[in-house]
N, C-alpha and C positions, 0 to 999 in steps of 0.2 A: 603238473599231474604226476607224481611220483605216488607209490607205496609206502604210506607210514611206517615205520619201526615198531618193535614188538615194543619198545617203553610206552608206546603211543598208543598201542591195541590196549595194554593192559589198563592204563589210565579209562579207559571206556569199559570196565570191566567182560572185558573177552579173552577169550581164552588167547594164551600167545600162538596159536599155529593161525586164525581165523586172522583174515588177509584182509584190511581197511585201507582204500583208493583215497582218492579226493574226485571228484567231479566238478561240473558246473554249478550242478546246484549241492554238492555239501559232501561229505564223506558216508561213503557204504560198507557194509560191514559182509563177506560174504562167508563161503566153506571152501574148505581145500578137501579135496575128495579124490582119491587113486591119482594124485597129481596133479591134475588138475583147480584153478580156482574158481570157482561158480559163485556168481550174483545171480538172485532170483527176484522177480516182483520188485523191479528198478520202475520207479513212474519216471514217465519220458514230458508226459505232459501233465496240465492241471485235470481236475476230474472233470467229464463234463456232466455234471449232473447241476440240478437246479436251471439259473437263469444260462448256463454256458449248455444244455441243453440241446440240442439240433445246429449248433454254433462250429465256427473250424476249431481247432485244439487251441490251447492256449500253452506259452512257455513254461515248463516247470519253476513254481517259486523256489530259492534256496532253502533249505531248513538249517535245523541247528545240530549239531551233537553228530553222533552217527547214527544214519538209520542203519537198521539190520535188514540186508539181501538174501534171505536164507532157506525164504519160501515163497511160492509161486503167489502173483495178485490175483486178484480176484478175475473172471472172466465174463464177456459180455454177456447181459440173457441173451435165454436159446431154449431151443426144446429137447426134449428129453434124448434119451440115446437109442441108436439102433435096438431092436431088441433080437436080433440073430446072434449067436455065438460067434460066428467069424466076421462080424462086424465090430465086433467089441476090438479087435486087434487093433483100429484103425480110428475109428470112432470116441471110444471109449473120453469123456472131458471132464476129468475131474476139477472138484472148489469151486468154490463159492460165485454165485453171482451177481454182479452188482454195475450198474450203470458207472461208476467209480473202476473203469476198467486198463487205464492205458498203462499197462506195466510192459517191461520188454525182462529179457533172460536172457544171462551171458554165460557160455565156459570158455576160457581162456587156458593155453599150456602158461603162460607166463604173463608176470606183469613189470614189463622188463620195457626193453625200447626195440623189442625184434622186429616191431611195424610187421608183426602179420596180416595176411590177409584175410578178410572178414566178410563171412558170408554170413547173411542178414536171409531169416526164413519166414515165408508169408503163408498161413495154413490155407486149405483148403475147407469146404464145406459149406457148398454154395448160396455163400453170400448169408448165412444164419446159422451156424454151428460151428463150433473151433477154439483153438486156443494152441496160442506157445509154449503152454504145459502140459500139453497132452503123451503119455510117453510113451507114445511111437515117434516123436520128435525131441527126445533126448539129444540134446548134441556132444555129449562125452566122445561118442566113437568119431564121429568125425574132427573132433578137434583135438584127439590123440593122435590120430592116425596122421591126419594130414597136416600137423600145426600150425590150425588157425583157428582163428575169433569164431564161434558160432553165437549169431544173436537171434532169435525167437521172439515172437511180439504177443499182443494182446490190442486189440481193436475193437472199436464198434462196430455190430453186426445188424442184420434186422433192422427194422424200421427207425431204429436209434440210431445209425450209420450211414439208413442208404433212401431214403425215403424223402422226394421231392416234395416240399413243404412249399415252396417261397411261390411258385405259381398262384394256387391255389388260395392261399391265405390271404394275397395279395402284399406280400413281402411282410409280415405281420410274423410269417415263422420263416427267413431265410435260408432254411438250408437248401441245398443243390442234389442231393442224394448221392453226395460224393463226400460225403465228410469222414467217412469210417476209411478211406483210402487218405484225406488228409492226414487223418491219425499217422496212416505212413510213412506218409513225409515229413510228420513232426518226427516222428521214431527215427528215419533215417537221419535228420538233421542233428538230433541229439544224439546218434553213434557217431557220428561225425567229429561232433565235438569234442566228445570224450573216447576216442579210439585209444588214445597211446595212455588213458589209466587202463585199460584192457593186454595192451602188448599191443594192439593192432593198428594198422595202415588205411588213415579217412582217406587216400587216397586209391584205394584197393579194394572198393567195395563187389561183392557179386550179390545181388539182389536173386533168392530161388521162389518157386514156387510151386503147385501142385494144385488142379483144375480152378473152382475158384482164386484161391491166391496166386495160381501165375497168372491170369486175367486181369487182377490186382497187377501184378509185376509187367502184362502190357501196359497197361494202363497208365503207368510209370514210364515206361518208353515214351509213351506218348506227351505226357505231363509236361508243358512251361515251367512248373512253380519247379518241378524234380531234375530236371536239367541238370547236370555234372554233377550228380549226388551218389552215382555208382559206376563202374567200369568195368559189371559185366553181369550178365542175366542170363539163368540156366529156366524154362520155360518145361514145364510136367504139365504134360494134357492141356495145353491153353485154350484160348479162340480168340485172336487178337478184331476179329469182326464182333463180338461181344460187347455189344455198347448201344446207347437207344437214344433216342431225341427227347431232350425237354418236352415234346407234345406227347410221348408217350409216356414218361414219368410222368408229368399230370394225370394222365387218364388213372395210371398203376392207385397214384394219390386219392385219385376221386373214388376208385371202386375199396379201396383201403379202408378209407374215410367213411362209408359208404357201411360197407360190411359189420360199421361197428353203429349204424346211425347217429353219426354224428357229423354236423355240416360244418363246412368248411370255413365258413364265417366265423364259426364257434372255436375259435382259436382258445380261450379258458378252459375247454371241455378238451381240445388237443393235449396239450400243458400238461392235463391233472391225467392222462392216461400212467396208468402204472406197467412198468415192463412186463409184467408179467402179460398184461393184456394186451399187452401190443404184441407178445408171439404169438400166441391164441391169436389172434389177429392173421400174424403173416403166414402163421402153418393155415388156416385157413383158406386163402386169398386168391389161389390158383384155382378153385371152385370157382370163384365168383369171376375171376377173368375169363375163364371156360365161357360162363353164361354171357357174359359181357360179348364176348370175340375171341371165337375159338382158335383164330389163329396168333394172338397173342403168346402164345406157347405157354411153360409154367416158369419161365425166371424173370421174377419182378424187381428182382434187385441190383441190375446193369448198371455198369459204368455208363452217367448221363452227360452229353456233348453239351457242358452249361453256357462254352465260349468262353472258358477263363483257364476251368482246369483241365478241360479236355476238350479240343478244338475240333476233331474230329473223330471218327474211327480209329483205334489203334493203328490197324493194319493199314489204311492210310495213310496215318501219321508215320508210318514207319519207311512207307512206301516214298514216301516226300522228303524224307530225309535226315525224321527224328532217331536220333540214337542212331546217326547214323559212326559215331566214332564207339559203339558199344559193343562188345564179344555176345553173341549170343550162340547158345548152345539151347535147341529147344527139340522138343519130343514127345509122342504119342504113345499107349500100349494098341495093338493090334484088334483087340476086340475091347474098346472102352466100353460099348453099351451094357455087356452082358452081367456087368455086375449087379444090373438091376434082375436079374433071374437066381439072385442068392439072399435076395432078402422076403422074398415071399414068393409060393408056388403061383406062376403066373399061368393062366388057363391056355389053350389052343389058342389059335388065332388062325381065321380062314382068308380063305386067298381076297375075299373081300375087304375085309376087315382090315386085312394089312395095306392093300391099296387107299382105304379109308384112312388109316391112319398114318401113312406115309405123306395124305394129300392135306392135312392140316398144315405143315411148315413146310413141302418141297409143291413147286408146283404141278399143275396136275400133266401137263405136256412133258413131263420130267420122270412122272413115277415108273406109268409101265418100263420106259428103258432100265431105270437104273435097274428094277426088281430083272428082267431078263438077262440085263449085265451079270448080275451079283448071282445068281441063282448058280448058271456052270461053273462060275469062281469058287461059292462056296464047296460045292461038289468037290470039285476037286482038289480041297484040301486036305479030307479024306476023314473029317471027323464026322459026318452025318447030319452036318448043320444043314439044313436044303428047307426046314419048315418054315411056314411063313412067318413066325415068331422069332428066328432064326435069321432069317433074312430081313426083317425090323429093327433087330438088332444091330444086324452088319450096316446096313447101310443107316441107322439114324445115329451110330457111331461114328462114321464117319465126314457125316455133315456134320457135327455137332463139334468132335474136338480134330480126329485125326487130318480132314485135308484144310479145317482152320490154320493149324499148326503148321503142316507143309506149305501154305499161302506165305505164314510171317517168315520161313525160312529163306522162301525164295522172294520175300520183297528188299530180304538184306543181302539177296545175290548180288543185287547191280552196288552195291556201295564197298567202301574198302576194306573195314573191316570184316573179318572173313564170319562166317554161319557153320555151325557144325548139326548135322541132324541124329537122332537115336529113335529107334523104333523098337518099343518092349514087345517080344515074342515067346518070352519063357512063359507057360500055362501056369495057372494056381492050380495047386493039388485040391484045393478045397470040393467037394460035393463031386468026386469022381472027374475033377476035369472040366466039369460042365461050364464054369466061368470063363474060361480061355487066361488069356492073359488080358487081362482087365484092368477096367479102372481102379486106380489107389493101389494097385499091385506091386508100385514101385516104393512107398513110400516107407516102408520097414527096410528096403535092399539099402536106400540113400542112407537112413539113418542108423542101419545095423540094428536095428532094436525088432526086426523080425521073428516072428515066431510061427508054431507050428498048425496053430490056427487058420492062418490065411495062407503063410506062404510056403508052407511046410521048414524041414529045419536037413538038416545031415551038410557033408561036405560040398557037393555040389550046390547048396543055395550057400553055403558060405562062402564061396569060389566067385560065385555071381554079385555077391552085396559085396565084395573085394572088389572084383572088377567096377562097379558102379561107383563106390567110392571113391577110389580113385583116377578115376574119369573127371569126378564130380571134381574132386580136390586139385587133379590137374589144373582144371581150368580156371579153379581161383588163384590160381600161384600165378598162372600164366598167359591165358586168354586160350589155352593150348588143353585138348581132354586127351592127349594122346598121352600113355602111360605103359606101363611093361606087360600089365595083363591084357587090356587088348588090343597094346599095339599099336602102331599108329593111326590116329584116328586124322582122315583127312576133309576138306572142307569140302560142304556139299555140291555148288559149283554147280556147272554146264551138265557134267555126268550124274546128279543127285546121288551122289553117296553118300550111303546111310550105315550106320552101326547097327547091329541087329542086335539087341542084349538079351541075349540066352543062356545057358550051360557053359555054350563054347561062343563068346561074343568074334562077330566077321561084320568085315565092312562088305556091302554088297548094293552096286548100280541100279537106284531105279526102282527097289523092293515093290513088289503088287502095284506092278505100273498099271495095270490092265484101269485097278479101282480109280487110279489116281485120274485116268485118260477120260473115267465116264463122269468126272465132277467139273471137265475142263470148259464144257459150256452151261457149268449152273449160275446162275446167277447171285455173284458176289456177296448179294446182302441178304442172303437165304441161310449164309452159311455162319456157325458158331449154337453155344447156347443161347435158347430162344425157350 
């Protein structure tokens, strides 16, 4: 796995700076760009379209010649894009889309034998929107900064990915609704293999992620087939309880199925669905689970416990002793729910209403406290959040990702490898403040490719996405996020010390214990997206 010579670029008519590997399956052609070398739209695996269809991935065939890596692959269908302007920072998924989607994206400082370490990034966009070319996940800046491998994926998403067939058909269409996460572990198997044409170390992997995709990256924790495939996992907004039973993928399947009248028997009429209509489909789908069972919440596209590729609940499996020799660094922002108050003016909501809608996923012996809990908490943080709308938010934030997230930190407390915790507190400037520090707030600081959209711009956010970078970058060198800007960051342990990433990042015991004290008798399996 060496770098061909410019006699050997040229014979393939390329220009001599454009930088040609070898791989497993054949020679890549990518750009050298501000120093860096970037390969784009690398297929990791065969397509799955046609008869490979609802199937696990298949090995990439060798080709011939060199392909050219120079622009991004095509990406899963999905639906259309936010349509708020500060959603565009974030959101925004450009190219083409095509069932033909499993490309991965590399930038590499060198193709040399440095065995850097290679962080491998899993999007977000729960479970039906996304891509590894979206560019707010440019990896330039972090793999300048930090010298190492950034890889970026491309997966199946939507009903094409994640949509429990095999029940229902009566094994006629065997998928698990886990297959768009096997694409993962084909992806990571094929970085594996091919790290050192990159510069990089298969033995240094850090798997990251961000709401959906670090759920994905539990999930992975959890995974048999994924066992020793990385050595350390950075966790953005997770819910390692995020995972459902084959009896409720069925049902997801049947109201699915269902939505579009077509019977389950009618496996031919399955088949000839065209992507398009199967998002049409899944953007619809949360309607009809409503009507179905209100408590079914709105996410249909969970990690499903098939017995093969996922034995249990993550956080279980974590608890038990999976990934029990893995670094993980995992974390929350403080108010995740509120970003849902920036993409359309959301009406009042009365003291009833919020009890009503609190009591669809928390139970009802559970509501009134939490809401009397949260109510002097929020008061006194002194932004004026005390509405019941406001406190909907606080606390279905906090069942949803933030004390999920604190559960899988402290299930890797009793094990040896140490947990590091971060809790986002810096506010979005966007709409006067009103989002707090929210969800996806982080995701332009990781990548540097922030702007002044969502997360405003000047030196103090540049000071901040410095400090998270190399946090981030610490820990892939080292299993270690502690770095000079802020500091030594120590492991969460007995005292729950936590990093507070703000302006001025401080470790501090314990943060909003009070919140943490009133979820300690909810019940387990209440908590995560649902």
């Amino acid at each position: 796995m060496t770098t061909l010579g410019p006699a050997a670029a040229a014979s393939n008519s390329s220009s001599r700076t454009d930088p040609i590997i070898r791989t497993t399956c054949g020679k890549l052609e990518g750009t050298k760009e501000a120093g860096l070398f970037v390969f784009r739209g690398v297929p990791y695996a065969e397509p799955p379209v046609g008869d490979r269809r609802w199937l696990p991935p298949e090995p990439k065939r060798r080709w011939k010649g060199v392909r050219p890596a120079k622009v991004f692959g095509a990406v899963a269908p999905q639906h259309g894009q936010s349509p708020t302007e500060f959603a565009e920072a974030y959101l925004t998924v450009p190219g083409e889309r095509s069932e033909d989607c499993l490309f991965l994206n590399v930038w590499t400082p060198g193709l040399d034998n440095a065995r850097r370490p290679i962080m491998f990034w899993i999007h977000g966009g729960g479970f039906e929107y996304g891509s590894g070319g979206q560019p707010n996940y440019d990896g330039s800046s972090l793999a300048r900064r930090g010298d190492v491998v950034v890889v970026t994926v491309n997966f199946r998403l939507g009903a094409l990915g994640y949509l429990n067939l095999n029940e229902v058909t009566g094994g006629r269409i065997p998928s698990t609704g886990n297959e768009g996460r096997l694409d993962l572990i084909a992806a990571l198997q094929w970085v594996r293999e091919n790290a050192g044409s990159f510069g990089g170390d298969p033995d240094n992997i850090t798997v990251f992620g961000q709401s959906a995709g670090s759920v994905d990256c539990a999930f992975l924790m959890a995974s048999p087939p994924a066992r020793g495939m990385f050595r350390r996992v950075i966790l953005q907004s997770s819910a390692g309880h995020t995972a459902q039973t084959v009896e409720r993928a069925m049902l997801i399947a049947e109201i699915y199925l269902n939505s579009l009248n077509i019977r389950p028997s009618d496996v031919e009429a399955i088949r000839a669905l065209t992507p398009q209509r199967m998002v049409e489909a899944s953007s619809a789908i949360v309607q009809h689970m409503a009507e179905v069972d209100p408590h079914l919440g709105a996410m249909h596209y969970l990690p499903v416990i098939d017995g093969v590729n996922l034995l249990e609940r993550p956080i279980d499996a974590i608890r038990n002793g999976a990934s029990s020799e893995v670094s993980l660094l995992a974390g929350s922002q403080l108010d995740e729910h509120r970003l849902a108050m920036g993409h359309s003016v959301l009406p009042p909501m009365t003291e009833e209403q919020l009890v009503q809608r609190l009591g669809i996923l928390i139970p009802t012996e559970h509501v009134e406290r939490l809401i009397d809990t949260y109510r002097p908490l929020m008061a006194a943080r002194g932004k004026g959040w005390t509405s019941p709308l406001d406190l909907h938010m606080a606390i279905e934030g906090d069942r949803a990702v933030r004390m999920p997230t604190l559960r899988i930190v402290e299930a890797k407390r009793q094990h040896p490898v140490p947990a590091y915790h971060f809790l986002g507190t810096y506010p979005a400037p966007i709409l006067d403040g009103l989002l707090g520090c929210c969800h996806a707030l982080d995701l332009g600081l990781v990548f540097g490719t922030y702007d002044q959209r969502f997360n405003g711009t000047g030196p103090a956010i540049d000071a901040l996405s410095a400090s998270i970078q190399d946090a981030w970058l610490a820990f892939a060198h080292t299993g270690n996020p502690s770095n000079s800007r802020t500091g030594r960051w120590p492991t969460y342990g007995a005292k729950r010390r936590t990093m507070l990433l703000d302006y001025r990042p401080q470790v501090v015991e314990d943060p909003f214990s009070a919140e943490r004290l009133a979820w300690e008798s909810f019940p387990d399996e209440k908590l995560g997206l649902l």
